[in-house]
PyMOL Python script that loads the backbone (N, CA, C, O; Angstrom):
from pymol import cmd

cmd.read_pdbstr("""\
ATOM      1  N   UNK A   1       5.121  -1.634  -0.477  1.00  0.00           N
ATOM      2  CA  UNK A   1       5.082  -0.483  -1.341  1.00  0.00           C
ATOM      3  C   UNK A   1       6.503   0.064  -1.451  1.00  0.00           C
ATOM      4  O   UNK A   1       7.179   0.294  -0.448  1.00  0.00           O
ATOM      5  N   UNK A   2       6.985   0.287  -2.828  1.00  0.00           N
ATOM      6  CA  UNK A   2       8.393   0.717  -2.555  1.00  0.00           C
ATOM      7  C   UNK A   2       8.543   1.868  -2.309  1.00  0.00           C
ATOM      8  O   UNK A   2       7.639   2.374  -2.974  1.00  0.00           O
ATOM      9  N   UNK A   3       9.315   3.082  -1.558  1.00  0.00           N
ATOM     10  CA  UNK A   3       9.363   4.419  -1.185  1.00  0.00           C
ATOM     11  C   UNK A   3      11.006   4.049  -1.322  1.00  0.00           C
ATOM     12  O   UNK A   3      11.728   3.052  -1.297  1.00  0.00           O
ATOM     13  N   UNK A   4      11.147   5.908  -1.527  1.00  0.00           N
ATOM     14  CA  UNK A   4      12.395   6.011  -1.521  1.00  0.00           C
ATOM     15  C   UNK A   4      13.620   5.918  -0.167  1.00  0.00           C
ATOM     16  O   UNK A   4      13.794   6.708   0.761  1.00  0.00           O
ATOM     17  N   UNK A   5      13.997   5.244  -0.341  1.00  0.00           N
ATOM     18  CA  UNK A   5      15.764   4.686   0.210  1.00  0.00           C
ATOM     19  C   UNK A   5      16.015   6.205   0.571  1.00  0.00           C
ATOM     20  O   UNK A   5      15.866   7.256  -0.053  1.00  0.00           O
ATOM     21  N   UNK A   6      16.535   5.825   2.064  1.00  0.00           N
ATOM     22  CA  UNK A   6      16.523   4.854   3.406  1.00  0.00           C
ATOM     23  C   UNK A   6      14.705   4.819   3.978  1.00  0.00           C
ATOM     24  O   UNK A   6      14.203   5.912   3.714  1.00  0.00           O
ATOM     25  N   UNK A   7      14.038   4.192   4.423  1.00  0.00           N
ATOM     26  CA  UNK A   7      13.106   3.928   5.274  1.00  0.00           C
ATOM     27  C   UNK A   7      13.733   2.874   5.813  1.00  0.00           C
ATOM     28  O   UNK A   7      14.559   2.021   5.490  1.00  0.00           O
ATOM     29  N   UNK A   8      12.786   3.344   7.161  1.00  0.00           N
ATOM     30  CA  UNK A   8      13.546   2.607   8.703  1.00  0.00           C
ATOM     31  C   UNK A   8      12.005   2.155   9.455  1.00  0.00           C
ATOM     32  O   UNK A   8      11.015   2.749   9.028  1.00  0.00           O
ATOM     33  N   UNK A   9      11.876   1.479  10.174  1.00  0.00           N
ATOM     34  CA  UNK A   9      10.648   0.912  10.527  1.00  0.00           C
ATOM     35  C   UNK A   9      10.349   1.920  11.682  1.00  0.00           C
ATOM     36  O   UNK A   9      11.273   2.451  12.298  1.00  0.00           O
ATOM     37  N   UNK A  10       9.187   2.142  11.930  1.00  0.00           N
ATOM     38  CA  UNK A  10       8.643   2.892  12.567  1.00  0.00           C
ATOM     39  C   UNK A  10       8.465   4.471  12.325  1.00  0.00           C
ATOM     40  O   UNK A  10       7.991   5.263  13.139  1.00  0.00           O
ATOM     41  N   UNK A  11       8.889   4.731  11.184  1.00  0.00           N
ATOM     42  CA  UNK A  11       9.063   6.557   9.895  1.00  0.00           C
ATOM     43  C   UNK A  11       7.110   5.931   9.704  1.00  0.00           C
ATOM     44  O   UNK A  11       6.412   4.918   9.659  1.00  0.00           O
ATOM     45  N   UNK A  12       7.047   7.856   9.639  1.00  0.00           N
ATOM     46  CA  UNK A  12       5.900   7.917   9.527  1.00  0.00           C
ATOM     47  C   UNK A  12       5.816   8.663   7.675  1.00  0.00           C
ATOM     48  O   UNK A  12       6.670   9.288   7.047  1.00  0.00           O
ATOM     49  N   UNK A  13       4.251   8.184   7.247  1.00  0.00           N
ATOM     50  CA  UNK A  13       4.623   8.347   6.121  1.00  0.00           C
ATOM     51  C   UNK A  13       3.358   8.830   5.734  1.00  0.00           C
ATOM     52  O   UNK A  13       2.501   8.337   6.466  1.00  0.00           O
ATOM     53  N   UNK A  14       2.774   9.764   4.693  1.00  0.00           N
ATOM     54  CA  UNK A  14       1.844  10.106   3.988  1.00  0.00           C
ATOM     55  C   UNK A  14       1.169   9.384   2.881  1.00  0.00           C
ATOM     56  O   UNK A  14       1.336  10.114   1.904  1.00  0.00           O
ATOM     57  N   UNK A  15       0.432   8.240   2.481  1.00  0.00           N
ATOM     58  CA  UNK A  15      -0.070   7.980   1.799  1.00  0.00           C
ATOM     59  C   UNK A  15      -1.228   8.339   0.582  1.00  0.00           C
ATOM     60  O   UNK A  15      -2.415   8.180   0.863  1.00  0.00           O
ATOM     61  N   UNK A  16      -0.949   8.689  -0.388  1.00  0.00           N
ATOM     62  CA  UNK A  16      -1.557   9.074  -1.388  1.00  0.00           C
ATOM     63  C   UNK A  16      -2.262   7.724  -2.611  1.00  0.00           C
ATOM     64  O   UNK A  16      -1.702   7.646  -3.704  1.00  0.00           O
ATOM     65  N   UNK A  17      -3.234   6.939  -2.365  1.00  0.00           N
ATOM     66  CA  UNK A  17      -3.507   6.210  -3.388  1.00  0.00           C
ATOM     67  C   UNK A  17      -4.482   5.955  -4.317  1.00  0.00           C
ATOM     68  O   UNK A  17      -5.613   5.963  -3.830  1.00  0.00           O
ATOM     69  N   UNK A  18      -4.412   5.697  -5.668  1.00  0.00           N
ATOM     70  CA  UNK A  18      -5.418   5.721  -6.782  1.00  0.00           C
ATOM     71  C   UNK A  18      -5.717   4.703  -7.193  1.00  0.00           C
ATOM     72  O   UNK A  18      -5.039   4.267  -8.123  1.00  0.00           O
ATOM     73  N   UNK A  19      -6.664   4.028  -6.767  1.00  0.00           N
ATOM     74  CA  UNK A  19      -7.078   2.583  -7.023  1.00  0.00           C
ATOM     75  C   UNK A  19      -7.355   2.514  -8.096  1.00  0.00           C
ATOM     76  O   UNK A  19      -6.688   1.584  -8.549  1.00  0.00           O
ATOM     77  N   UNK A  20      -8.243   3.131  -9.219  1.00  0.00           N
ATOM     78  CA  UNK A  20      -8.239   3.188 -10.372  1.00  0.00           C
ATOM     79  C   UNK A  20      -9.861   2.757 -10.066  1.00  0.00           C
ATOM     80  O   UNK A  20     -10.233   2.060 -11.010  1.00  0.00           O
ATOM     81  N   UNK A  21     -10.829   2.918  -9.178  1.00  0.00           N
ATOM     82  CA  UNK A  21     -12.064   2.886  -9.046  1.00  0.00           C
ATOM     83  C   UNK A  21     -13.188   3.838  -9.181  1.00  0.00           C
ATOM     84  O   UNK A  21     -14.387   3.729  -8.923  1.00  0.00           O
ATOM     85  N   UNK A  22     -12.338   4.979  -9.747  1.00  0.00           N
ATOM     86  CA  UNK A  22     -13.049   6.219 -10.454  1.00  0.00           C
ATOM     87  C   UNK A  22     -14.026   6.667  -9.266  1.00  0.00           C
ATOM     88  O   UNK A  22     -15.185   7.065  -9.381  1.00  0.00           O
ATOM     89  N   UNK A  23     -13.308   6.513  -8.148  1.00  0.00           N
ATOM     90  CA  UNK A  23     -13.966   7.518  -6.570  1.00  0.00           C
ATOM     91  C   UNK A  23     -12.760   7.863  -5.818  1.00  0.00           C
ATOM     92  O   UNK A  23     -12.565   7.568  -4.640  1.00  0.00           O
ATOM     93  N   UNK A  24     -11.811   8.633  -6.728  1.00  0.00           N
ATOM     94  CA  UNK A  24     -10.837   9.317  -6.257  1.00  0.00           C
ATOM     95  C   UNK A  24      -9.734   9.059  -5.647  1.00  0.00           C
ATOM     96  O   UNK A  24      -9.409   7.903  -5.918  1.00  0.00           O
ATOM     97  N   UNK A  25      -9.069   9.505  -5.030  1.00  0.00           N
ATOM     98  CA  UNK A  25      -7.974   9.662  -4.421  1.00  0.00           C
ATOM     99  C   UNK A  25      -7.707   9.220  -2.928  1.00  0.00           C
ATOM    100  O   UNK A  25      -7.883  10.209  -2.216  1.00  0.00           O
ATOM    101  N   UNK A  26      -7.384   8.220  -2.249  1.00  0.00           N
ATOM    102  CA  UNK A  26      -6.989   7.615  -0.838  1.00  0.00           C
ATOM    103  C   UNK A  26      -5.823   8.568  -0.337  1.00  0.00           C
ATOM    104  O   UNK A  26      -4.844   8.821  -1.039  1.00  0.00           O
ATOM    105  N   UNK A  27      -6.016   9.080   0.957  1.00  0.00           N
ATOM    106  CA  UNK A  27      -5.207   9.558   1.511  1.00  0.00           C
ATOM    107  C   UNK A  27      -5.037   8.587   3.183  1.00  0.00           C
ATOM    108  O   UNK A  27      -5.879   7.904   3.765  1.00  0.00           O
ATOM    109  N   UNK A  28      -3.683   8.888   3.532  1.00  0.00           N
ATOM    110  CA  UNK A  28      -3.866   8.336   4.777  1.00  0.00           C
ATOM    111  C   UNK A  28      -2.621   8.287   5.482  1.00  0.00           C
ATOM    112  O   UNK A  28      -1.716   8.304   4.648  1.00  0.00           O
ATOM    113  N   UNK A  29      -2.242   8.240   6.482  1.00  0.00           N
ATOM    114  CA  UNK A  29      -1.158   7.977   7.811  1.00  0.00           C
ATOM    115  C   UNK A  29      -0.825   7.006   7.734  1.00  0.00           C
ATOM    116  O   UNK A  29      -1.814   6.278   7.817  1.00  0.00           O
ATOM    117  N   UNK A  30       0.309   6.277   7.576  1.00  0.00           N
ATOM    118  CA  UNK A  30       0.712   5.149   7.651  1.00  0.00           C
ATOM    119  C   UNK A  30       2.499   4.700   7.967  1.00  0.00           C
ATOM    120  O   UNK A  30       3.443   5.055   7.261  1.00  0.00           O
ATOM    121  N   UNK A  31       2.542   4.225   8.658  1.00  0.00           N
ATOM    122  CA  UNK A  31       3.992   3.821   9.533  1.00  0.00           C
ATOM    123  C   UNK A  31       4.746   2.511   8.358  1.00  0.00           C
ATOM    124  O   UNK A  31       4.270   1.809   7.465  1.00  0.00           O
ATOM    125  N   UNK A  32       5.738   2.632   8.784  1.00  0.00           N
ATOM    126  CA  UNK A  32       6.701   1.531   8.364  1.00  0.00           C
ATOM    127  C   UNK A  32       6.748   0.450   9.536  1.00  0.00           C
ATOM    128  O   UNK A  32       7.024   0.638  10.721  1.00  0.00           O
ATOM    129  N   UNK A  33       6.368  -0.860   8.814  1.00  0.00           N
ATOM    130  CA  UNK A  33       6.709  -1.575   9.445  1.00  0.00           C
ATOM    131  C   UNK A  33       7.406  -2.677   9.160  1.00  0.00           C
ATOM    132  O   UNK A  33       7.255  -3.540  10.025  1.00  0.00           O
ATOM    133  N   UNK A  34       8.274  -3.052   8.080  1.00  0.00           N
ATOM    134  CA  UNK A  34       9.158  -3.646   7.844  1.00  0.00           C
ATOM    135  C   UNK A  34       9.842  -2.864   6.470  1.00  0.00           C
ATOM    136  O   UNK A  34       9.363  -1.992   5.745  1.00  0.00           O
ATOM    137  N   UNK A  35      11.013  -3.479   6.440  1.00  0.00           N
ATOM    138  CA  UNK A  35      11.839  -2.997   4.981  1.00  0.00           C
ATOM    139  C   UNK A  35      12.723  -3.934   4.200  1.00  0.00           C
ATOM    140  O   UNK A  35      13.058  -4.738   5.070  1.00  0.00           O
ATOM    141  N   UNK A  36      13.051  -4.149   3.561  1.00  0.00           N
ATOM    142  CA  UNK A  36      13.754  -4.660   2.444  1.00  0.00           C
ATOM    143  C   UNK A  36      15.137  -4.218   1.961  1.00  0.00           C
ATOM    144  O   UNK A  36      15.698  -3.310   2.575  1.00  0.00           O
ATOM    145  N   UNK A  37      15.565  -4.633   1.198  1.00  0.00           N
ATOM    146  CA  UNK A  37      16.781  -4.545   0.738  1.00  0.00           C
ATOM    147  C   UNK A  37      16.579  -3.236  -0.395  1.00  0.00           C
ATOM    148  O   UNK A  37      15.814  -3.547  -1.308  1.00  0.00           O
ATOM    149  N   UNK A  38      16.987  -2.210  -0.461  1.00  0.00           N
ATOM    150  CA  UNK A  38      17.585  -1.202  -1.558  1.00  0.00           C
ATOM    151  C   UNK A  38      17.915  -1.580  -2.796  1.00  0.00           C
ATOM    152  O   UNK A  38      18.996  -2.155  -2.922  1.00  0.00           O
ATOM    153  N   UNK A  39      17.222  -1.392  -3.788  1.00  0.00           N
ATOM    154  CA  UNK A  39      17.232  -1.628  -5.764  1.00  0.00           C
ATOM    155  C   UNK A  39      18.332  -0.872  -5.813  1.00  0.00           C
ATOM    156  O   UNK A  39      18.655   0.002  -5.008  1.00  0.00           O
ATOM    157  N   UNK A  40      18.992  -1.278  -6.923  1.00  0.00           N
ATOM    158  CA  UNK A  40      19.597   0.010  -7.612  1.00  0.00           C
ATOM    159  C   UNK A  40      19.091   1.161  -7.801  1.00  0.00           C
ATOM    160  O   UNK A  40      19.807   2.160  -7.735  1.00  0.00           O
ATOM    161  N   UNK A  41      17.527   1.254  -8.122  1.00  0.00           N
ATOM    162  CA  UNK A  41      17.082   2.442  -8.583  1.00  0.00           C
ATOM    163  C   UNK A  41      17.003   3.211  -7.414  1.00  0.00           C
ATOM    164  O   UNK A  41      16.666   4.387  -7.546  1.00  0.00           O
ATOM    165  N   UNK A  42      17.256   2.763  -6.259  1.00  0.00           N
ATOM    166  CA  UNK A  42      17.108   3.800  -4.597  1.00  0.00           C
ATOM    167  C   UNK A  42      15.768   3.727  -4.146  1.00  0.00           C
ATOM    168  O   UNK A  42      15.125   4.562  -3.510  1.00  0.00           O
ATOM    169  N   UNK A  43      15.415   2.525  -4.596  1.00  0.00           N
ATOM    170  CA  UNK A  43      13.900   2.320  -3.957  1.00  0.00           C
ATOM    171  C   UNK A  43      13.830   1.101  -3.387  1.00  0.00           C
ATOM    172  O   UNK A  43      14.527   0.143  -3.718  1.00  0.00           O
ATOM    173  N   UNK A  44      12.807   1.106  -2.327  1.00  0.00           N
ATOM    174  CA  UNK A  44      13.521   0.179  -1.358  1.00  0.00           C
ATOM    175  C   UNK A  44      11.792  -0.670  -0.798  1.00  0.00           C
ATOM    176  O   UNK A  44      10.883   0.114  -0.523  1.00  0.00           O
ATOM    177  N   UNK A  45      11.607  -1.670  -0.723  1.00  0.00           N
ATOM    178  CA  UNK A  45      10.395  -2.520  -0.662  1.00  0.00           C
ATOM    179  C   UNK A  45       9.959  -2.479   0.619  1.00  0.00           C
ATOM    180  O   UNK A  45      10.546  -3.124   1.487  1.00  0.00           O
ATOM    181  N   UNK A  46       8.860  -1.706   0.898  1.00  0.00           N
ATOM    182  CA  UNK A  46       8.322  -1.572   2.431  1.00  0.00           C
ATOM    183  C   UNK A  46       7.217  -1.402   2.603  1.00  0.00           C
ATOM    184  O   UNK A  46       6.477  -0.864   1.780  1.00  0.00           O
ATOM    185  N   UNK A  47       6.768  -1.955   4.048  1.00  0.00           N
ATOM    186  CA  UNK A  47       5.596  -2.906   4.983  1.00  0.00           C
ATOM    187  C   UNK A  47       4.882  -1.593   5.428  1.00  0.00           C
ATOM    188  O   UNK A  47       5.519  -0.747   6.056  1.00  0.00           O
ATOM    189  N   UNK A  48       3.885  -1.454   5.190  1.00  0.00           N
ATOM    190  CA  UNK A  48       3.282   0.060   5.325  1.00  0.00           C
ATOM    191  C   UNK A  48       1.612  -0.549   6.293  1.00  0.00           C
ATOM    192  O   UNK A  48       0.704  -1.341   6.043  1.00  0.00           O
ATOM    193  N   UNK A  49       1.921   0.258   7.283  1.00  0.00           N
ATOM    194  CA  UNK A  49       0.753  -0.075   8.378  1.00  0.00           C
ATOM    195  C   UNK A  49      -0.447   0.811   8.445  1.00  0.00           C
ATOM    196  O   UNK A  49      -0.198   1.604   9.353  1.00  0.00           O
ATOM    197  N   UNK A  50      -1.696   1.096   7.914  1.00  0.00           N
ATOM    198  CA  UNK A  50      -2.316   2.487   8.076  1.00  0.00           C
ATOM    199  C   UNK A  50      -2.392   2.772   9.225  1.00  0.00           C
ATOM    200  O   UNK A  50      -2.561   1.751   9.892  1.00  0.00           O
ATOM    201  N   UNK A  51      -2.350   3.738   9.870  1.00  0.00           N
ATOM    202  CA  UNK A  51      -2.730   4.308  11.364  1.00  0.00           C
ATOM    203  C   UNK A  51      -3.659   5.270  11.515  1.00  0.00           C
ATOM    204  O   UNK A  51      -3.976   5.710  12.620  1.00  0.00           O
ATOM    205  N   UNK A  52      -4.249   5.734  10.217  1.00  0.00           N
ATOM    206  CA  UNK A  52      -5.490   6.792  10.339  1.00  0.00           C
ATOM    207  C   UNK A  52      -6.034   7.119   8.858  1.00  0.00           C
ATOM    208  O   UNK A  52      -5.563   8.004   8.144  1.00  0.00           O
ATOM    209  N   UNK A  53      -7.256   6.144   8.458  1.00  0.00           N
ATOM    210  CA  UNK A  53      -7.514   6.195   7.505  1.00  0.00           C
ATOM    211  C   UNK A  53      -8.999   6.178   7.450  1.00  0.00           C
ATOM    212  O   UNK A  53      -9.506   5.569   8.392  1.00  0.00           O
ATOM    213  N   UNK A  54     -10.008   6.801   6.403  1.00  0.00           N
ATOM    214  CA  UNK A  54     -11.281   6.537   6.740  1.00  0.00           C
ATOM    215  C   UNK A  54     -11.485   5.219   6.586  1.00  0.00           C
ATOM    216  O   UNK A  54     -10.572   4.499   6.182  1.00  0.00           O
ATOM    217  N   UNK A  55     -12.721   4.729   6.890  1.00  0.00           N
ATOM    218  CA  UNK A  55     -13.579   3.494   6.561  1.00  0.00           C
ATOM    219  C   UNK A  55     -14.116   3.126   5.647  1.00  0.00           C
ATOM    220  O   UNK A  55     -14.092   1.949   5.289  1.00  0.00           O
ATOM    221  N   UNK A  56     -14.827   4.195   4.956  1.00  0.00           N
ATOM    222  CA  UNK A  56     -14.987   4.048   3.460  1.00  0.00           C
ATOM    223  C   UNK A  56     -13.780   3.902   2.707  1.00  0.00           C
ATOM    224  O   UNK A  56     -13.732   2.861   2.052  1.00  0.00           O
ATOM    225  N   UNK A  57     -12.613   4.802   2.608  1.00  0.00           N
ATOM    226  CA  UNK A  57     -11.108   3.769   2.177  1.00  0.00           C
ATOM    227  C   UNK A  57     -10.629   2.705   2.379  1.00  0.00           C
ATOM    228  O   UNK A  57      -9.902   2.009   1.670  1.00  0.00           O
ATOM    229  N   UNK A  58     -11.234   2.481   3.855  1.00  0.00           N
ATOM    230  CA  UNK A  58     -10.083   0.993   4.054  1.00  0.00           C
ATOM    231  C   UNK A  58     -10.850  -0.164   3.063  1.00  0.00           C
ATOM    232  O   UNK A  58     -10.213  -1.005   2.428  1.00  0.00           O
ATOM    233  N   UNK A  59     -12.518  -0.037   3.048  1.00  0.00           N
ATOM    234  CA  UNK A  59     -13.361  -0.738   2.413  1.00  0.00           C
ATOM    235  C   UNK A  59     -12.853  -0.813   1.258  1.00  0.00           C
ATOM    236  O   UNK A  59     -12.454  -1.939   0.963  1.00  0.00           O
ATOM    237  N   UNK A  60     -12.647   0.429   0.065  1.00  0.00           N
ATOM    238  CA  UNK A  60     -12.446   0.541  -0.869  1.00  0.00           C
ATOM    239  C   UNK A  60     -11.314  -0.148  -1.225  1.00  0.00           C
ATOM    240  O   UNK A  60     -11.269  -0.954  -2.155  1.00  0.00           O
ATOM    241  N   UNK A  61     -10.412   0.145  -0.519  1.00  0.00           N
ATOM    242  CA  UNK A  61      -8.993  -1.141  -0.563  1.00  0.00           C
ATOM    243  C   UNK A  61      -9.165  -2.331  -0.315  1.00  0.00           C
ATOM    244  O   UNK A  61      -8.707  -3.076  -1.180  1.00  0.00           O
ATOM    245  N   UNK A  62      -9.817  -2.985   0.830  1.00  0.00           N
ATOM    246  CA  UNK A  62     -10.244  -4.257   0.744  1.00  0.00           C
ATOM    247  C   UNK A  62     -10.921  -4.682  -0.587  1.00  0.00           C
ATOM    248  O   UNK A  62     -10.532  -5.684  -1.185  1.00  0.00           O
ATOM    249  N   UNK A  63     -11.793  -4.021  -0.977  1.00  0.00           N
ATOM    250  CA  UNK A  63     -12.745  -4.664  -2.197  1.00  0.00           C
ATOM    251  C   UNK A  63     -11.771  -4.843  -3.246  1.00  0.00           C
ATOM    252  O   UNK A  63     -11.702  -5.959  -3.761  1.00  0.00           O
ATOM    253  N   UNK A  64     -10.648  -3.490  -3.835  1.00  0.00           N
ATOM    254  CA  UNK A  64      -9.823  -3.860  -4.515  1.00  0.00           C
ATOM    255  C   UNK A  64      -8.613  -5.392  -4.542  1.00  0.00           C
ATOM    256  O   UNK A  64      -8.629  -6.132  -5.525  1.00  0.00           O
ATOM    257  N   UNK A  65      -7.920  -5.591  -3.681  1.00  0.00           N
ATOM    258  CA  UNK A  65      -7.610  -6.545  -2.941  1.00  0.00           C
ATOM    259  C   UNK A  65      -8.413  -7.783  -3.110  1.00  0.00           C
ATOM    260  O   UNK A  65      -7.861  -8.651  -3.787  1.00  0.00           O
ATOM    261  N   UNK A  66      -9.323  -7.994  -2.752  1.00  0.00           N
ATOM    262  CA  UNK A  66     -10.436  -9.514  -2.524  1.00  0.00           C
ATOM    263  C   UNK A  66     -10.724  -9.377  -3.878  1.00  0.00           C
ATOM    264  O   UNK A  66     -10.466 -10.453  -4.419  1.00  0.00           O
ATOM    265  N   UNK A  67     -11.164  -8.508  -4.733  1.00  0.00           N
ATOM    266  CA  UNK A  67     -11.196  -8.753  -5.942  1.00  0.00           C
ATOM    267  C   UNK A  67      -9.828  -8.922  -7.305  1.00  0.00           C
ATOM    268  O   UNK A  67     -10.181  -9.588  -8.278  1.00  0.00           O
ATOM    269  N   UNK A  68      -8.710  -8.477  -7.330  1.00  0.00           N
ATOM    270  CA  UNK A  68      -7.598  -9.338  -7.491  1.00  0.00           C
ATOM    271  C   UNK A  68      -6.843 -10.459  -7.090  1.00  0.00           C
ATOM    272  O   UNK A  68      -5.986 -10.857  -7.879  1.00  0.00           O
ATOM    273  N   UNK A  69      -7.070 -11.336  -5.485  1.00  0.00           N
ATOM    274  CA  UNK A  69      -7.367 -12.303  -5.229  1.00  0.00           C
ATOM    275  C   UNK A  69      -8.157 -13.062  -5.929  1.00  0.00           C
ATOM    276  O   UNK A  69      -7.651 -13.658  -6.879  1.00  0.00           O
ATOM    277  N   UNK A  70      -9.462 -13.221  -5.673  1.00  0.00           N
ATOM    278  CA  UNK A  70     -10.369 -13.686  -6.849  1.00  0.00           C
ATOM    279  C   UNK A  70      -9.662 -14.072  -8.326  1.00  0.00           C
ATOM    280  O   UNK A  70      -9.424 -15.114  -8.936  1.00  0.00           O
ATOM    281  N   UNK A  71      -9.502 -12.913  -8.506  1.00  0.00           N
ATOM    282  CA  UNK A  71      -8.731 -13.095  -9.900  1.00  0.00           C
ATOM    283  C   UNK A  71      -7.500 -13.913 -10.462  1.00  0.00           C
ATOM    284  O   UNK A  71      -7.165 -14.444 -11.521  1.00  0.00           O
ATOM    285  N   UNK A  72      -6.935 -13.703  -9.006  1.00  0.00           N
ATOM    286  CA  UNK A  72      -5.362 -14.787  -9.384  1.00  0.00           C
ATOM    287  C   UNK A  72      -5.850 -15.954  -9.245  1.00  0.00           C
ATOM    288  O   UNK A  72      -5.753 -16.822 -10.112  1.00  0.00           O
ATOM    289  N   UNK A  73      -6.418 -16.099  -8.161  1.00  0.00           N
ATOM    290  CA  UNK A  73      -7.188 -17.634  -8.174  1.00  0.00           C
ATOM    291  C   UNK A  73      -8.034 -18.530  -9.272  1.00  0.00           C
ATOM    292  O   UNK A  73      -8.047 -19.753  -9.408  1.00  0.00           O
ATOM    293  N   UNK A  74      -8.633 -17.655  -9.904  1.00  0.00           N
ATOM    294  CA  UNK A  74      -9.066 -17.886 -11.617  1.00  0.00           C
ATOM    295  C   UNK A  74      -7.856 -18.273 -12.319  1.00  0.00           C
ATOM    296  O   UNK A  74      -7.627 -19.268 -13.006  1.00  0.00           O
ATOM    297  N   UNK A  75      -7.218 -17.405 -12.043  1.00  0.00           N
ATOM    298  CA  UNK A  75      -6.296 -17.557 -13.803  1.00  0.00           C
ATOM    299  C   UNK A  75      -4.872 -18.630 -13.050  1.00  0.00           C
ATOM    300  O   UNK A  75      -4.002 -19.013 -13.832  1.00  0.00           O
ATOM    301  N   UNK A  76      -4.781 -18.977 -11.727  1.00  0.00           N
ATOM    302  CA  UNK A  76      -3.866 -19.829 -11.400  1.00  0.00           C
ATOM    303  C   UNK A  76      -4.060 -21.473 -10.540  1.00  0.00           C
ATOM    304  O   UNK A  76      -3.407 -22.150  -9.746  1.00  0.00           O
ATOM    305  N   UNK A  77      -5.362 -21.563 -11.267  1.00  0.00           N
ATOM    306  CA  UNK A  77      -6.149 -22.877 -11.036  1.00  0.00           C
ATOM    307  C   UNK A  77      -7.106 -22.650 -10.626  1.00  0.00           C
ATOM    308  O   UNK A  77      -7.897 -23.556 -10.364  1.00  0.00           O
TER     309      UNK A  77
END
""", "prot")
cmd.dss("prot")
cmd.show_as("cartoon", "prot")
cmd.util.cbc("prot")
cmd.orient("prot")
């Protein structure tokens, strides 16, 4: 997930996400755990670990996930 430049591994971070599954808004705790090289634009490509998230979210993210899988796998043989 890219966040803004500098993240350092182990920064703790607030997660806000909208799957686009029309059941709202994901919130959650989540650490850095790897980072990337800095864009020009000051955004910087990083390894995001949840550390406290409900279960019904993490589900909701998995399903999103396994179902774009699925999908690449269709359209890339």
């Amino acid at each position: 997930m890219p966040l803004k430049a500098p993240a350092q591994i182990a920064d703790l971070t607030l997660v806000f996400l909208s799957l686009g599954d029309q059941q709202g808004v994901i919130c959650a705790m989540a650490e850095v755990v790897w980072t990337g090289r800095t864009a020009a634009d000051g955004m910087q490509p990083t390894g995001l670990r949840f550390l406290n998230i409900l279960e019904h979210d993490q589900q909701r993210i998995d399903r999103v996930v396994n179902d774009l899988l699925k999908h690449l796998e269709q359209i890339g043989g």
